[in-house]
C-alpha positions as CSV (number, residue, x, y, z in Angstrom):
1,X,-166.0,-109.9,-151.8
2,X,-163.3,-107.0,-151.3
3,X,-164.0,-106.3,-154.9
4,X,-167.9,-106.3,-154.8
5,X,-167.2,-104.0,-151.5
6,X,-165.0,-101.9,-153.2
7,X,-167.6,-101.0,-156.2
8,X,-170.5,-100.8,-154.3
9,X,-168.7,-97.8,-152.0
10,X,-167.6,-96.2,-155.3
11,X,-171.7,-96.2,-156.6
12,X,-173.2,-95.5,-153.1
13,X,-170.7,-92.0,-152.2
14,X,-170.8,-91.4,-156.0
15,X,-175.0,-91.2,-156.0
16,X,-175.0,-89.7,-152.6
17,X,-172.5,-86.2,-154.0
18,X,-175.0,-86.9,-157.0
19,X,-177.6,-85.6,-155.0
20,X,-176.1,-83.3,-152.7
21,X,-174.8,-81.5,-156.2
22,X,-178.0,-82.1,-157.9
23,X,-179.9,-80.0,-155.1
24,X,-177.8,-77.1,-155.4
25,X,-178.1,-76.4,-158.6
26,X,-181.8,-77.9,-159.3
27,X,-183.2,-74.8,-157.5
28,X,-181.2,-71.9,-159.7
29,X,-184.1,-72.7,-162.5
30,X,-186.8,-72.5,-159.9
31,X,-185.5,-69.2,-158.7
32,X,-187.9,-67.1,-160.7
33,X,-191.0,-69.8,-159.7
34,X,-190.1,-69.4,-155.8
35,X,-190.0,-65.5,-156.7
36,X,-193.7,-65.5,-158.2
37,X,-194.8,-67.5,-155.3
38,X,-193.7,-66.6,-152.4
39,X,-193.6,-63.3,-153.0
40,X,-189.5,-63.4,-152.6
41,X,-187.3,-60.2,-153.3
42,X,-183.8,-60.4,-154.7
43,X,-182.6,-60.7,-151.3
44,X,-184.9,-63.4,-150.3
45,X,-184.1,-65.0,-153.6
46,X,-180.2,-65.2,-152.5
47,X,-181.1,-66.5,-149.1
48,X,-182.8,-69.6,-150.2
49,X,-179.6,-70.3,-152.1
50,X,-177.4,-68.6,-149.3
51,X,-178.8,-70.5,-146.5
52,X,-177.7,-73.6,-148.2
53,X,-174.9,-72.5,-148.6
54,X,-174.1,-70.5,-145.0
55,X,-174.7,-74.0,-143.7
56,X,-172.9,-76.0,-145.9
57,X,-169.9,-73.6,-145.1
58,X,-170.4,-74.0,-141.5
59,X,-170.6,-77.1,-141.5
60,X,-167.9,-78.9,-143.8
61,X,-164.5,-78.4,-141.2
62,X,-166.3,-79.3,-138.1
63,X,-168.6,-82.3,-139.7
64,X,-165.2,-83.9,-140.9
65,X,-164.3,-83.8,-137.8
66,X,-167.2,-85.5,-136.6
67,X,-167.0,-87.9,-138.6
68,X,-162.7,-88.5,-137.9
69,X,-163.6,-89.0,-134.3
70,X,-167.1,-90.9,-134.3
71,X,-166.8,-93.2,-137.1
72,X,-167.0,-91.9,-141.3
73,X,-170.0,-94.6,-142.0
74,X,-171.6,-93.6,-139.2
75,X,-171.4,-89.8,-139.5
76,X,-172.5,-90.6,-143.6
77,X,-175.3,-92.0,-142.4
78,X,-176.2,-89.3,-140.0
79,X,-176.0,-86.5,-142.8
80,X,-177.8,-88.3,-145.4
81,X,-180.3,-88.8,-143.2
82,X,-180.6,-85.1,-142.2
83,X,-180.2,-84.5,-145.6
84,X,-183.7,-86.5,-147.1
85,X,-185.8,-85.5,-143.8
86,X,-184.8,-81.8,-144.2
87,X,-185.8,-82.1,-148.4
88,X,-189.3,-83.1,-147.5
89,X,-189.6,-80.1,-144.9
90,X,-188.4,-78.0,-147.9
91,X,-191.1,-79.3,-150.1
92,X,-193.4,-78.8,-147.4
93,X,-192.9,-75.5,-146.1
94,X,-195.5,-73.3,-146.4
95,X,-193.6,-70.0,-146.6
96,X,-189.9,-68.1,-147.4
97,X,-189.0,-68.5,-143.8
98,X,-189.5,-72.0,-143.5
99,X,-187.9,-72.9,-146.6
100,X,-184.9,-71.0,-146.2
101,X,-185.4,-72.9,-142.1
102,X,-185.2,-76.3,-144.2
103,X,-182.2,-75.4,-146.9
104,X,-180.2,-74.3,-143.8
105,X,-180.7,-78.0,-142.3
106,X,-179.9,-79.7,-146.2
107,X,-177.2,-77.4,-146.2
108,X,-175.7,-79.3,-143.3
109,X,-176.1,-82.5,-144.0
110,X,-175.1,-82.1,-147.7
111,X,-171.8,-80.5,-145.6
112,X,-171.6,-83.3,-143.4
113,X,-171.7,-86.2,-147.0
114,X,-169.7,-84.2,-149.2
115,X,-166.5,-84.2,-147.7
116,X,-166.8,-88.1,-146.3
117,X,-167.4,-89.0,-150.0
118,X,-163.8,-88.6,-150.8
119,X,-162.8,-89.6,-147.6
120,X,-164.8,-93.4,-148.2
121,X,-163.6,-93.6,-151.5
122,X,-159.9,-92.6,-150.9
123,X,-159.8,-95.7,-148.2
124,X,-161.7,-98.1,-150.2
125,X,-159.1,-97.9,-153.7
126,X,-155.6,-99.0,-153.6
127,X,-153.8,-96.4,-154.9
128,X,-153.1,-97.5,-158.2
129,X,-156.4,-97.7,-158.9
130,X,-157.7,-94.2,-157.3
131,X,-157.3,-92.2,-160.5
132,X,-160.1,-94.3,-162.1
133,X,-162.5,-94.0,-159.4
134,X,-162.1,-90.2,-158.9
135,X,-162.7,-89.7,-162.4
136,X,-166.0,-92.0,-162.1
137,X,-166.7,-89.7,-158.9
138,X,-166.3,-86.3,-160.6
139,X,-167.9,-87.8,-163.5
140,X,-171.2,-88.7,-161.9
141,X,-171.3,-85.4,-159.9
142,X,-170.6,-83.8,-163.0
143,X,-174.4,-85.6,-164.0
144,X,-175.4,-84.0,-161.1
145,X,-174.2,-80.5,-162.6
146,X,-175.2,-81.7,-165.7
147,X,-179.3,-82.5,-165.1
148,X,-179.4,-80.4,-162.3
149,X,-181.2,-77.2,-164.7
150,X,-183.0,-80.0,-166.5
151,X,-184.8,-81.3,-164.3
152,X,-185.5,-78.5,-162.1
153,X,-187.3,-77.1,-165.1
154,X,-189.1,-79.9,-166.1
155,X,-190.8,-80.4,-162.8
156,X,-190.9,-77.4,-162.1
157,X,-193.1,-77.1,-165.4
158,X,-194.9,-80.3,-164.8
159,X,-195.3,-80.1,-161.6
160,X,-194.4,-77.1,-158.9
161,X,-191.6,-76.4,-157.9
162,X,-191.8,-77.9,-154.5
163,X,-191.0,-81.4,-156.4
164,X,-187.5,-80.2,-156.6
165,X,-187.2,-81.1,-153.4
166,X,-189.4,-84.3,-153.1
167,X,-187.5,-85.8,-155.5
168,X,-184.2,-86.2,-152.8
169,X,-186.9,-88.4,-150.4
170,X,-186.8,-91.8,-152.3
171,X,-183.2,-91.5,-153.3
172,X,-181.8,-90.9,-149.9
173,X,-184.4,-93.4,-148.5
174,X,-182.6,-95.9,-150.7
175,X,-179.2,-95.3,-150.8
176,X,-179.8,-95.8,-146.5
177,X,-179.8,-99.3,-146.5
178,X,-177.2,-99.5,-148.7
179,X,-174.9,-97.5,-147.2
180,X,-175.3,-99.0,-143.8
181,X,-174.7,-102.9,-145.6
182,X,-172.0,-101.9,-147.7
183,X,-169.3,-99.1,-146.5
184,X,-166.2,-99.6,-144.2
185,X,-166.5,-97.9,-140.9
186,X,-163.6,-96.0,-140.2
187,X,-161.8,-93.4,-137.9
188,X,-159.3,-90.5,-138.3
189,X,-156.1,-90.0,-136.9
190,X,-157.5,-88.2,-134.3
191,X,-159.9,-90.0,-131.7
192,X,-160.8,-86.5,-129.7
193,X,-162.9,-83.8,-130.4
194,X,-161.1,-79.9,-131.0
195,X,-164.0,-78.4,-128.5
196,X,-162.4,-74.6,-129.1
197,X,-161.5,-75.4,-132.7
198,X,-164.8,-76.3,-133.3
199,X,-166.9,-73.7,-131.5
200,X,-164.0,-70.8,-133.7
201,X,-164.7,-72.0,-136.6
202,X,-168.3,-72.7,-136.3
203,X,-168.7,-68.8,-135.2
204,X,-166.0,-67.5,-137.7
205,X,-167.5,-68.9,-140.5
206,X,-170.9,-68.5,-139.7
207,X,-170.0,-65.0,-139.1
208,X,-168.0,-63.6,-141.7
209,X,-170.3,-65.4,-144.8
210,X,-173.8,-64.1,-142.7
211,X,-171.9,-60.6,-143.3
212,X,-171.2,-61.1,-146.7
213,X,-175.0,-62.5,-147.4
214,X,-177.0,-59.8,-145.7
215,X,-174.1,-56.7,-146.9
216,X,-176.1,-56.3,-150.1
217,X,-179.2,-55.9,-148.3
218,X,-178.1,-53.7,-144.7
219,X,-175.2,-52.2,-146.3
220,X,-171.5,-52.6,-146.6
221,X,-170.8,-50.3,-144.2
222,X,-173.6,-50.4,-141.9
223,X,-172.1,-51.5,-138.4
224,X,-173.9,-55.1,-138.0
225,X,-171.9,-56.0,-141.5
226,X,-168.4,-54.4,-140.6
227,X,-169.3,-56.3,-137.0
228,X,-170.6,-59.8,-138.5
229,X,-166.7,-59.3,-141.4
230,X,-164.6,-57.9,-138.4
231,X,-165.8,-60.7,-136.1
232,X,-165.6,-63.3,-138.5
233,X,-162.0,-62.3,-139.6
234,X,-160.7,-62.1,-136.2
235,X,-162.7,-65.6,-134.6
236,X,-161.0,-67.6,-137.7
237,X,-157.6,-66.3,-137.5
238,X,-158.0,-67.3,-133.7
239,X,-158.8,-70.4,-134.8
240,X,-156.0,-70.7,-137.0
241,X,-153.6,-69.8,-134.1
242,X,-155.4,-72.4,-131.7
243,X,-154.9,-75.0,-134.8
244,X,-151.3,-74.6,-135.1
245,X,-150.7,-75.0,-131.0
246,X,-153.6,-77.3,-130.6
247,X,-151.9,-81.4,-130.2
248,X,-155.1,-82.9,-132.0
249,X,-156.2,-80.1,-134.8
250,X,-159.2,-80.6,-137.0
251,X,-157.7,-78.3,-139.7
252,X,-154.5,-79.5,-141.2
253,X,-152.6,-76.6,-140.8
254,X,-149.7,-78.1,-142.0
255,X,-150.8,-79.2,-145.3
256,X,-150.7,-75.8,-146.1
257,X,-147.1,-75.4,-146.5
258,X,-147.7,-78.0,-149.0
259,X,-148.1,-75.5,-152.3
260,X,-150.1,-77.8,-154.0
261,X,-152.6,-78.2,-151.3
262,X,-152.4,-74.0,-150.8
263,X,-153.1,-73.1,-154.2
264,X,-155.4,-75.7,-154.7
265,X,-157.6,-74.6,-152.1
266,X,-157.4,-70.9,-153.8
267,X,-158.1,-72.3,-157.4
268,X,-160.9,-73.4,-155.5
269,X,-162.2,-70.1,-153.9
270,X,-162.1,-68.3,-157.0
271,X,-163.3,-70.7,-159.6
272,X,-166.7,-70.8,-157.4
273,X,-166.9,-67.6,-156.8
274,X,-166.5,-66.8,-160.2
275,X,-168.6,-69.5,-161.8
276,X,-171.5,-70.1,-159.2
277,X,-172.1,-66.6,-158.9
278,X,-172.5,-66.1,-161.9
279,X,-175.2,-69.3,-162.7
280,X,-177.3,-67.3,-160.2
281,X,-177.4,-64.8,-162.5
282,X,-177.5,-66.4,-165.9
283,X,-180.7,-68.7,-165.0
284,X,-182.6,-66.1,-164.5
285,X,-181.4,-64.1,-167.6
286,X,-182.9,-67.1,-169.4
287,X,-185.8,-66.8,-168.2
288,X,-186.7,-63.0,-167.2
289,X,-185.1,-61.7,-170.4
290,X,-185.2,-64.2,-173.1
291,X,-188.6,-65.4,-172.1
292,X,-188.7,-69.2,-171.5
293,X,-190.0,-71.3,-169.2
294,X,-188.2,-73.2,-166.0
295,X,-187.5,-76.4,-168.6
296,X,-186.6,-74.7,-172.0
297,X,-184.3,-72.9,-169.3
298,X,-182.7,-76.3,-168.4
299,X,-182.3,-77.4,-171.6
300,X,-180.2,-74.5,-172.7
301,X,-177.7,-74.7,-169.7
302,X,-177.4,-78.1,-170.5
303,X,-174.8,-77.1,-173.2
304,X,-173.0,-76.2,-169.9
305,X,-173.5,-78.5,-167.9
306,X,-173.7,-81.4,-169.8
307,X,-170.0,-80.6,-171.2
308,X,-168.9,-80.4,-167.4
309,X,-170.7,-83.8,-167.0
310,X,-168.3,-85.2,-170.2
311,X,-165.2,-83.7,-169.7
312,X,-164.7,-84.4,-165.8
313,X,-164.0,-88.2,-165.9
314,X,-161.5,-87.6,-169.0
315,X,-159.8,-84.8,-166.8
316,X,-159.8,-86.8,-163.8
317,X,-158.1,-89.8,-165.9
318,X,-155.5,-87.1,-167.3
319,X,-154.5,-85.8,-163.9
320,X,-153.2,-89.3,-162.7
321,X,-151.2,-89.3,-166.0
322,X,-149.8,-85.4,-166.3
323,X,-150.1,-84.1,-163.7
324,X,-153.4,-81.4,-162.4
325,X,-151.8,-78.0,-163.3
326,X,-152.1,-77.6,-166.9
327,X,-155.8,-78.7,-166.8
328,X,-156.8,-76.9,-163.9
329,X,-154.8,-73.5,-165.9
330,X,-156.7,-74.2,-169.1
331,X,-160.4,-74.6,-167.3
332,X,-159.9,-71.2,-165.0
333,X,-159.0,-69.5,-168.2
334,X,-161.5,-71.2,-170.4
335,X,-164.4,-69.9,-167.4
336,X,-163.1,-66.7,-167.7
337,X,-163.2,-66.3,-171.6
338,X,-166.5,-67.6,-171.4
339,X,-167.9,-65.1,-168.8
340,X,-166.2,-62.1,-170.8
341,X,-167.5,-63.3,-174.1
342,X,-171.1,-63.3,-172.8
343,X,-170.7,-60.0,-171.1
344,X,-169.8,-58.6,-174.6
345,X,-172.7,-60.7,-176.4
346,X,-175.7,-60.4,-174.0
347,X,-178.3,-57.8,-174.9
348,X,-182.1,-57.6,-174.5
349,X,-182.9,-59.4,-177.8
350,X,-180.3,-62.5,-177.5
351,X,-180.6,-66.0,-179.0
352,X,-179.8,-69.6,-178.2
353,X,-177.2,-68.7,-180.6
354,X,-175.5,-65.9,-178.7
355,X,-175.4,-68.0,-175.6
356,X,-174.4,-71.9,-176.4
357,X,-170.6,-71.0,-177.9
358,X,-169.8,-69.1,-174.2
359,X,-172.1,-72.0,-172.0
360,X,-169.9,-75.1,-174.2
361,X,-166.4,-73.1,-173.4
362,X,-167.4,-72.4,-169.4
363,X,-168.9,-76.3,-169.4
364,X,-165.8,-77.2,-170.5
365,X,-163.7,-75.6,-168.5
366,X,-165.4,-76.5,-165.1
367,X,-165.1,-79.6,-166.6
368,X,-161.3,-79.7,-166.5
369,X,-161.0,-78.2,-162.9
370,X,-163.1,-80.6,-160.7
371,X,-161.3,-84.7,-160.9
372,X,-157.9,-82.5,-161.0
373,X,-158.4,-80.6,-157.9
374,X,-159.5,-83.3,-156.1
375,X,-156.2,-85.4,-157.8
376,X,-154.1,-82.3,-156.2
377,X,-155.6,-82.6,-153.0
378,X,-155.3,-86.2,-152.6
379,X,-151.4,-86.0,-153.5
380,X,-150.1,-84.6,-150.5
381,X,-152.6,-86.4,-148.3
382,X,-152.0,-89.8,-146.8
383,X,-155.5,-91.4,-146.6
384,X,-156.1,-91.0,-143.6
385,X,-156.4,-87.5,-143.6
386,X,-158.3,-87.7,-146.8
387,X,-161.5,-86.1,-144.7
388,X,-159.7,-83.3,-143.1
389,X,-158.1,-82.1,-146.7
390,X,-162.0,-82.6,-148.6
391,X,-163.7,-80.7,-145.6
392,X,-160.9,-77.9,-145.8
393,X,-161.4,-77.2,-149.9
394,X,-165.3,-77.9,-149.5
395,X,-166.0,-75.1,-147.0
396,X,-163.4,-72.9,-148.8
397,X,-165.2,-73.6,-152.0
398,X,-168.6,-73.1,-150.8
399,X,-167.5,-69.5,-149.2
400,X,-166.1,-69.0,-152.6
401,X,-169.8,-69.6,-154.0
402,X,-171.2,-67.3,-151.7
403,X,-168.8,-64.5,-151.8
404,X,-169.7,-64.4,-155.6
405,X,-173.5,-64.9,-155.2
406,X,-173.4,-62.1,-152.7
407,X,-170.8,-59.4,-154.8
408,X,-172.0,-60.3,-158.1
409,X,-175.7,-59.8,-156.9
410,X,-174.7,-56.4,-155.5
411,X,-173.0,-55.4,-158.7
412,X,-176.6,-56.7,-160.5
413,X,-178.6,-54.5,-158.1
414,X,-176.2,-51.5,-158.2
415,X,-176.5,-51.0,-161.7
416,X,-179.9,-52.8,-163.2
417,X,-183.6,-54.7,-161.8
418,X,-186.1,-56.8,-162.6
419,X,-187.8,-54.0,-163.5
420,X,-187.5,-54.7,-166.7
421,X,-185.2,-56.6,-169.9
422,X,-183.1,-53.7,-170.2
423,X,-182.8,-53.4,-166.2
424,X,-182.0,-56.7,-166.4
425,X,-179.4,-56.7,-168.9
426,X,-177.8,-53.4,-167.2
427,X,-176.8,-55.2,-163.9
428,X,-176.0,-58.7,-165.8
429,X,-173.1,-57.3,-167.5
430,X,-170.7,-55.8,-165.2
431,X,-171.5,-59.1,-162.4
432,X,-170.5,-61.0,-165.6
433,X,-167.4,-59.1,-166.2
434,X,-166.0,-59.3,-162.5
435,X,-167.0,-62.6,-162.7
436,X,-164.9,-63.0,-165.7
437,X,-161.8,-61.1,-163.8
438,X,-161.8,-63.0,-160.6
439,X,-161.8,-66.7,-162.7
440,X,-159.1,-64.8,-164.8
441,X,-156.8,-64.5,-161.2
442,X,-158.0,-68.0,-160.0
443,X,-155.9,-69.1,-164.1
444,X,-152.7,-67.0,-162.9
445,X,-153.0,-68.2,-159.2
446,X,-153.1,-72.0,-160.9
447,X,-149.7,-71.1,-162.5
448,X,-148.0,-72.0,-159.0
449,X,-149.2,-75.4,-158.8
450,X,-146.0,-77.5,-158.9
451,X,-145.1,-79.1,-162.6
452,X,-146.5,-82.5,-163.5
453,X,-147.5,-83.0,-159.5
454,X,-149.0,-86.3,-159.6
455,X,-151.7,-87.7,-157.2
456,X,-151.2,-90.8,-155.2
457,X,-152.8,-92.8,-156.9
458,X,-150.6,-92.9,-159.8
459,X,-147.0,-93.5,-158.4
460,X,-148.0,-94.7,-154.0
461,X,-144.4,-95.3,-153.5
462,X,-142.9,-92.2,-154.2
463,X,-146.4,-90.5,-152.6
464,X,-146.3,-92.3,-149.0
465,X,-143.0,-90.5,-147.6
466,X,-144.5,-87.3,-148.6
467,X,-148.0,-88.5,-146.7
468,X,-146.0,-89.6,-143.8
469,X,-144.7,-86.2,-143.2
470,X,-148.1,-84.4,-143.9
């Protein structure tokens, strides 16, 4: 029965990141679609993404938390649920304001399962079996990554592009059930609520990532974005400082002495900021400048994403046995190679050709980063903590996304248009290139990962001291 339990947790948080992963990239192809029919500007454009990911951001630290002091099942539960009922007001709305309204609310509850995925999956594995079942994990997310293009543009083309939304409706509405029969509940080690830490870091984040969102569009140093930065900056180092004193944090503080945890957690910020920011971008290169349609779209960054979706399980499996550095090294710099060699390549007149060679090296090398971080997180964690440590990377990670969404769009709009190919191609290149630079510091920044660090799961009685003193 413990067995039966055990697998059906793995497939019911593993389907559940499926489709919180699936959603975030499904829309990228149907970025140009939304743009024809709503009407959307570049900046409207980036909030239907941003708003996703603003709340997402918000979201992760506190919803962890939520879900330490109220019970993990039942705060999975909660979020899936928000989750489906705020696709099918997506798919419904009837203009740019409401839909950006509805990705804000998916945003949160993809922030609230995200994190608890991990957490339910470190509990339900013995240790010695972990490494198996985050590689499973990051393997079916990686699907997630992998499809996401496709399938966007094939309903897109079949259908509209509202059905990228529908499509989360009978998923979540099954894996309900199912979740409620099958998972553990559980609590954190914490059974009160941080009130102040949660209302700082609710307003910090929200703060600092609405400046960096709207900076393109008001200015970078208009006085509501130096306000929204400054205000954001200073609410979450307050936050950090009430952390540290507070007896019962939500953020574990501590765990960043830990250098793997540390640089981990900056790997993190700079591999999406990098990477994400740039799919924006390269989506709708696709289709504004080589001409094709949402689908044909997804079928060429399948060579990406479809060598992220392969290579993640065999990383994840590799991590338990070497040790997460040299992978996570080798997939920063593999990104970075990849964005340079397209910002060299791309012109108005590119081919398949010119763009599969860079897509199967980037593919690869996210590929190699996401079991092992999550390896590296969950060695210096006891389990127990598990949901703290996920919520910490994921809203550090998602921040990194928007950061790069937001700087490598202003780079795009600072130099080129939509105006036309050439336009196009003008602003692509240099986002590409900083994109290339920042991965290219998240590669050195991965050099101070401790040698051959390995996660719990692959020697627990060496690990549990360390865990004990986390």
């Amino acid at each position: 029965m413990q067995r039966t339990r055990t697998r059906s947790t793995l497939a019911i948080v593993s389907l559940a990141l499926f489709m919180v992963v699936l959603d975030n990239l499904i829309v990228t192809v149907a970025l140009p679609s939304i743009r024809r029919d709503l009407g959307a500007s570049l900046q409207q454009l980036e909030w239907t993404v941003n708003a996703y990911t603003l709340a997402f951001a918000v979201t992760l630290i506190p919803g962890a938390a939520i879900g330490d002091r109220f019970g993990r099942k039942r705060t999975f539960l909660a979020g899936l649920a928000l989750f489906t009922a705020s696709s099918a007001a997506a798919a419904l709305a009837p203009g740019a304001g409401e839909l950006v309204a509805a990705r804000a609310l998916q945003g949160a509850g993809g922030a609230i399962v995200a994190p608890l995925t991990l957490t339910l999956l470190a509990e339900a594995f013995r240790a010695d079996r972990r490494g198996a079942a985050l590689g499973i994990w990051s393997g079916i997310s990686g699907m997630g990554i992998a499809i996401g293009p496709l399938v966007g543009g094939a309903v897109v083309d079949g259908l509209s592009w509202q059905w990228i939304f529908w499509i989360n409706v009978p998923l979540g509405l099954g894996l309900l059930p199912l979740a409620a029969a099958f998972l553990n509940e559980s609590h954190g080690p914490s059974r009160r609520l941080d009130g102040p830490g949660l209302a700082l870091v609710t307003t910090g984040l929200f703060a600092l990532v609405f400046g960096l969102v709207r900076g393109q569009a008001e200015g970078w140093g208009s006085a509501p974005i130096v306000a929204s930065l400054g205000a954001g900056a200073v609410l979450l180092a307050a936050f950090v400082a009430w952390e540290r004193r507070t007896a019962e944090p939500m953020l574990p503080v501590d765990l960043f002495a830990r250098r793997a945890f540390a640089v981990t957690n900056a790997v993190s910020f700079f591999m999406y900021f990098g990477t994400f920011g740039a799919i924006f971008l390269i989506t709708q290169f696709v289709q504004q400048v080589m001409g094709y349609a949402p689908f044909d779209a997804g079928v060429r960054m399948l060579v990406w994403t479809g060598a992220t979706a392969v290579v993640s399980p065999i990383a994840g499996v590799l991590a338990e046995r070497r040790g997460p550095r040299g992978l996570m090294i080798a997939g920063l710099a593999l990104q970075g190679a990849a964005l340079a060699w397209l910002a060299m390549a791309v012109t108005t007149t590119s081919t398949n050709s010119t763009l599969w060679p860079p897509f199967a090296i980037a593919g690869l090398g996210m590929g190699l980063v996401f079991a092992p971080s999550a390896s590296a997180l969950l060695s210096v964690v006891a389990p127990q903590r598990a949901g703290q440590a996920s919520g910490t990377n994921n809203a550090i990670r998602e921040v990194g996304g928007v950061f790069g969404v937001a700087v490598m769009s202003t780079i795009f709009a600072g130099s080129g248009s939509f105006a036309s190919p050439q336009a196009f191609v003008d602003g692509f290149t240099p986002a590409l290139w900083l994109g290339a630079v920042v991965l290219a510091v998240g590669a050195v920044v991965a050099l101070a990962l401790p040698r051959r660090r390995r996660a719990a799961a692959a020697s627990p009685a060496r690990v549990e001291p360390a865990a004990a003193t986390a």
